[in-house]
Each structure stands twice: as C-alpha cells, then as structure tokens.
N, C-alpha and C positions, 0 to 999 in steps of 0.2 A: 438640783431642785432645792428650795429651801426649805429647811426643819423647821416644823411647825412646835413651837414651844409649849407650854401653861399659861404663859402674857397672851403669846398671842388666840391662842385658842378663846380665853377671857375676851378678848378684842374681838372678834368675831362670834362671838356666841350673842354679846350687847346688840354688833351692830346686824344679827339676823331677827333679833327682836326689832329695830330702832335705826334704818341707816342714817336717819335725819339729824343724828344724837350728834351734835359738837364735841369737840378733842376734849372738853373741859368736863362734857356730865359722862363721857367716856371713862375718862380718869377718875373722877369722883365715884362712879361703880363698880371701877375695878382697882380704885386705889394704884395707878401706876401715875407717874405723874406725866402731863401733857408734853411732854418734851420726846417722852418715851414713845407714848400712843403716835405721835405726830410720826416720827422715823420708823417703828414695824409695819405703820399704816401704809407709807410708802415702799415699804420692801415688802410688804404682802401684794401691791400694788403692782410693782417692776415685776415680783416673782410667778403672776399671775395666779394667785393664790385668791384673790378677790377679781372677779373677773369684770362686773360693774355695780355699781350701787345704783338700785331700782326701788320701783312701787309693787307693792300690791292691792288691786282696786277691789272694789266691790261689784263683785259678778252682777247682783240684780240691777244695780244701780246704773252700770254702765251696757243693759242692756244682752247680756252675756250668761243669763242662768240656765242655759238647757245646755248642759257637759255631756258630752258622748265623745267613749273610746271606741275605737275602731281597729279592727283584727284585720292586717291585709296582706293577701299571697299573693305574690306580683305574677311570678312566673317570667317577670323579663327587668329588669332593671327603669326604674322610675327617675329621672330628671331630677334633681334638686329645685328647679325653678316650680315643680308641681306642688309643692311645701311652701310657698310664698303666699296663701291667701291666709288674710288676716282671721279669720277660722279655727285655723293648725295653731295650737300653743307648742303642740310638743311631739317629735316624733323621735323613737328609739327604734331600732334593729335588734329583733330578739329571737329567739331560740324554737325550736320546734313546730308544728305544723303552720304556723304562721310567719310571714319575715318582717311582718312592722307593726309596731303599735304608734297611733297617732292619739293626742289626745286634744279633743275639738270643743268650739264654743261658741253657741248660735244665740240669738234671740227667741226663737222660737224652733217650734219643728218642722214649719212650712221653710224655713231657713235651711234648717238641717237637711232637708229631704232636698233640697234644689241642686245641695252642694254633693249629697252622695251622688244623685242621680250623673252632674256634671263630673265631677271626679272617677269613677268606676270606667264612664266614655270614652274621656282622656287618656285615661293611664293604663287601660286596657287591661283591668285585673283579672286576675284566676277566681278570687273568693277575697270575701269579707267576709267580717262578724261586726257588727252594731251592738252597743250596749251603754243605753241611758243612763247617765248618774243619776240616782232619784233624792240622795242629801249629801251633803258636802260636809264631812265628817273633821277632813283635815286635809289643808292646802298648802303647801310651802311654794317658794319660788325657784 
C-alpha cells in the first residue's frame, strides 16, 4: 500500500474541502508545484487511496431532509441487493446488541414510514431501533 506523506495529505485535505479545485489553485494552496499535484494525484488514484471524486448536495433542497438511522438485528443474513434503494446512504456492521446501522433519507415521514413498513417484510428482521435526525450538526462524505 502506499505511504501517505505531508504533500499528499496537504493534497487531500484541499480536495475534502474543494474536489472541483483545478492542479493549479491545488498548488497555489499548497505551494507544491502542479507537476507534483498532477503525479501523487494519480498514485493516490492507482493506489486507491482516493476512491472517487464526488458532490455533496443539499439535503433540503434536493428533497432529502428527514435523516433517520436505523438499529437492525437480522437474526439471518440480509442480501446485498436489499441495500440498493436509493434511501440507504450508508450501511456499517457494528458491534453489540444490534448487527447493522443503516443511515437513511426520505422526503418526508410518510416516505419514511412506507419504506420501514416494506423493508422489516422483506428482510424479515428480529428488531429495529429508529431514530430521527432532528439537526444536521456535521456531515462529511
């Protein structure tokens, strides 16, 4: 795996602010020159150390502000393909009396509520926990 240096941490730190930022206002922030930024940009790339360069939108805007995590005990193994509704942002495997944290994004709650109702059906869960975001304090990608 590749050692991640002081250049390029500098290099990724910019572009977790900024991926839209060009080699040139790159360099000019971190003072490396664009020759440089250009080749760790690509070995951070190959080494998969940058996995893709994205957006982050605006929750209200694009219709997406009622965040709810969800705590779920399966009690049998759940399909990957049951994680494919555009809903699920994010699902981890975690520790102790629960085995999954999902973390979801509805329009509303009559949204919310149609997809726990179908989801729980499907997957045939032991237990859930629900639990409403009520401010978005801090969001990363």
């Amino acid at each position: 795996m590749l050692k991640i240096d002081e250049k390029d941490h500098k290099i990724l730190n910019i572009l977790r602010d900024n991926s839209r930022l060009s080699i040139r206002e790159i360099s000019k922030k971190t003072k490396i020159r664009p020759s440089t930024i250009h080749i760790r940009l690509q070995k951070l790339i190959k080494n998969n150390i940058i996995d893709k360069f994205t957006l982050k939108l605006n929750n209200k805007a694009i219709g997406e502000n009622f965040i709810v995590f969800m705590l779920i005990s399966a009690g049998k193994h759940i399909d990957k393909k049951a994680f494919s509704n555009k809903c699920i942002k994010e699902v981890f495997g975690i520790t102790g009396e629960y085995d999954l944290i999902m973390k979801l994004k509805f329009k509303d709650v009559e949204e919310f509520n149609d997809f726990v109702i179908k989801f729980r059906e499907q997957n045939q869960l032991t237990k859930t926990l629900t639990m409403v975001a009520t401010i978005n304090i801090k969001e990363e990608l």
